[in-house]
N, C-alpha and C positions, 0 to 999 in steps of 0.2 A: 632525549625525549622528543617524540616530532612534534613540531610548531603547528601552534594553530593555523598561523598565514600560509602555511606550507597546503593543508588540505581543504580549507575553507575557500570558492571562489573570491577572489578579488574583486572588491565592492567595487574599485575604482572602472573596472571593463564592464560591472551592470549598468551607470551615470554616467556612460564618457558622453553621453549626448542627451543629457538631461540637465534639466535646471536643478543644481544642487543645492540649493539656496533652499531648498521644502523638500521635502519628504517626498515621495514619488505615489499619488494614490492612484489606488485600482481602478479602473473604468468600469460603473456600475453598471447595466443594460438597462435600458426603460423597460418598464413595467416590470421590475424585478426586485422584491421588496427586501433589500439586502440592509440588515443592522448590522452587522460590520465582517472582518475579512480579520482571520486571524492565521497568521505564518509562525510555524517551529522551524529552527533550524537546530540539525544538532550533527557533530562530529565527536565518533571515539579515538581517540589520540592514543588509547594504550587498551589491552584487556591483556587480564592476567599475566601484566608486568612487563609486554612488551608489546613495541607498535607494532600495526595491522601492515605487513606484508603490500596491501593494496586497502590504503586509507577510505573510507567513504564517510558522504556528508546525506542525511536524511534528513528530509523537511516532511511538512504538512503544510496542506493549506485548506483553510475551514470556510464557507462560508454561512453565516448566520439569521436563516430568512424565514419570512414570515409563513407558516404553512396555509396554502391554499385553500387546503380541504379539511379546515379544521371545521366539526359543526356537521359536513357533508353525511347522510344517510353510508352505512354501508354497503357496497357494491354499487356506487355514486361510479358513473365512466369518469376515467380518468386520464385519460390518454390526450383529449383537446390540447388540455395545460400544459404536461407533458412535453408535446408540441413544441409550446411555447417557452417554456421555461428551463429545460435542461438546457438545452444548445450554449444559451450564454452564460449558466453556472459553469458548464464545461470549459469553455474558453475563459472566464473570470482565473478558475481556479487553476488551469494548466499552466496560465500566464505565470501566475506567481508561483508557481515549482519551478519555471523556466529560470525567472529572474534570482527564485533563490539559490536555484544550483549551478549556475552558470550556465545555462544554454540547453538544447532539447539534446544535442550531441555527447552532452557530462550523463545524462537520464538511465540509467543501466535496467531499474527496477523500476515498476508501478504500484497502487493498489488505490482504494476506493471505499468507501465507508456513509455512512448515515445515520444519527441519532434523532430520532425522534421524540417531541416532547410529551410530556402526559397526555397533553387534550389530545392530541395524534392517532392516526393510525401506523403501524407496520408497516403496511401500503404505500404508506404517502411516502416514507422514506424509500421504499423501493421503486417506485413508481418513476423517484427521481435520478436512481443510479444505476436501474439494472434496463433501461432500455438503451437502442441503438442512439437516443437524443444526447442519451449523455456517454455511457460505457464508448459506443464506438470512434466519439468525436476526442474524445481523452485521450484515447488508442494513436489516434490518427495526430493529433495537434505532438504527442511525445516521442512519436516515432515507432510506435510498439506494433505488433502483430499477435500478439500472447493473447487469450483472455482475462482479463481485470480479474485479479483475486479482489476478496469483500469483505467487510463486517456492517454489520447494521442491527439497532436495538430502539429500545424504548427508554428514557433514564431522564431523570430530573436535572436541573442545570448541575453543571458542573462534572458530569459523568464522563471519566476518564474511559476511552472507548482505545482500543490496540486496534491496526488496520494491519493485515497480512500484505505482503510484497512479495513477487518473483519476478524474474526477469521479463522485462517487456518483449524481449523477440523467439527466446526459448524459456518457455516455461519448465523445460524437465531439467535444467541447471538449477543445481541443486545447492550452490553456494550462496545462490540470493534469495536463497528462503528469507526471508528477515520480518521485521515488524517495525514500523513507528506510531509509538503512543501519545496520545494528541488529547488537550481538553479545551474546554473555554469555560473560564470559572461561572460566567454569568449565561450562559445556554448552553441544550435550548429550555425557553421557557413552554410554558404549555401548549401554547399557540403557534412554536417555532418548530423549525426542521434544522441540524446542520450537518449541510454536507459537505465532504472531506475528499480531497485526492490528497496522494500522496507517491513519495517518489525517494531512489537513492540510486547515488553514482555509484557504486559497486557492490561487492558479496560482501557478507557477512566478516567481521574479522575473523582471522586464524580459522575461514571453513576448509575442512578436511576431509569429511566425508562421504565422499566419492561422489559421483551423478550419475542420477537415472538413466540414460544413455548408456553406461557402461559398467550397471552393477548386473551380477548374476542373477539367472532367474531364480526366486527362492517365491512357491507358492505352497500352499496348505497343501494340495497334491504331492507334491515333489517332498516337504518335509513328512508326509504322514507314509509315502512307499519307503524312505529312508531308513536303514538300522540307523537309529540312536538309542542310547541306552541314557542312564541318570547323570554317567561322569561326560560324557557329551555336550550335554546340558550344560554341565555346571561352568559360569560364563566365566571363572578365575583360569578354566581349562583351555576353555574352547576359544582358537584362534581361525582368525580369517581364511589360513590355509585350510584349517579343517571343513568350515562350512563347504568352500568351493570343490575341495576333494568329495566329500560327499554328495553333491551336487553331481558334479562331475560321473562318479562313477554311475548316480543311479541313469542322469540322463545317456549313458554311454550305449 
């Protein structure tokens, strides 16, 4: 069975140059009303009975702050804040995917997320992840070139949110399709926002099939000019060779 210490980075090369005497805490920003900073880390060691080919370790990291525009009228400008406050959630929160994965160069996949609390809007949560203050400094701080896949919602504290991943520099590899599922039992509260990066040193275990890059073209066109009949259909029959023969010949 593979070891844990085998795919988990080695804590001792995050603190070779830290006082390990304490805990290591995040660097807050001023003016940045952060209740606190919360890190997953998880590794699959096995699926379906046997190790992953090409092990990965998935983290999150949350942070849990005060929303700005709680209270604000709707269609309040939003973008001053913006401004000011993504940049250093961004760098708060990449830091600690660095230090939990071992490094920006371990980082294979990304993704990004926002829970907003009751008193909230929609807005407030996107306002904070889907512009260039924070989406493109994530990008840039991990090494990526991809666009940020996303989730983002409305949910009372404790709202287990899934954030999508693909690969940071090609997005149409299709082995890091993945998800890391992230909570914080206590946000956000009503007046809170948390936001999420998220990241993974490899593909998915045992993925197998195939990438976008080099699957056949199969559209509603091409399926609807095609003879198929009902035994075609039927998926106990129909093997891979068939799809692409049929393909094949209509595009011929």
């Amino acid at each position: 069975m593979q070891e844990l210490a085998e795919v988990l980075p080695p804590i001792e090369d995050r603190t070779r140059d830290r006082d390990v005497s304490a805990p290591a805490q995040p660097a807050i920003p001023l003016g940045l009303a952060v209740r606190k900073v919360v890190v997953h880390r998880e590794a699959v060691l096995t699926e379906a009975g046997a190790a992953p080919t090409r092990p990965a370790v998935r983290a999150s990291a949350a942070a849990v702050i005060t929303n700005p525009w709680r209270g604000t009228p709707a269609r309040t400008d939003l973008s001053q804040a913006v401004a000011v406050l993504a940049p250093p959630l961004a760098k708060l929160l990449t830091d600690a995917l660095i230090d939990a994965l071992g490094g920006v160069e371990e980082i294979e996949a990304f993704g990004k997320a926002a829970i907003v609390g009751t008193g909230g809007e929609l807005e407030h949560g996107a306002a904070l992840i889907h512009t260039p203050y924070f989406g493109n400094l994530v990008r840039s701080f991990l090494g990526g070139e991809s666009i940020i896949c996303f989730a983002d919602t409305r949910a009372d504290a404790g709202q287990m949110l899934v954030v999508p991943l693909w690969h940071k520099t090609q997005a149409s590899t299709r082995s890091h399709y993945q998800t890391m599922t992230t909570r914080v039992p206590d946000a956000p509260r009503a007046d809170e926002i948390v936001v999420v990066a998220a990241a993974s040193t490899g593909p998915r275990p045992h993925a197998r099939i195939g990438d976008r890059s080099t699957d056949p073209e199969i559209t509603a066109a091409v399926l609807d000019s095609a003879v198929v009949d009902s035994t075609v259909l039927d998926p106990t029959v129909l093997s891979t060779t068939d799809v692409n023969a049929t393909v094949s010949e209509d595009q011929a």
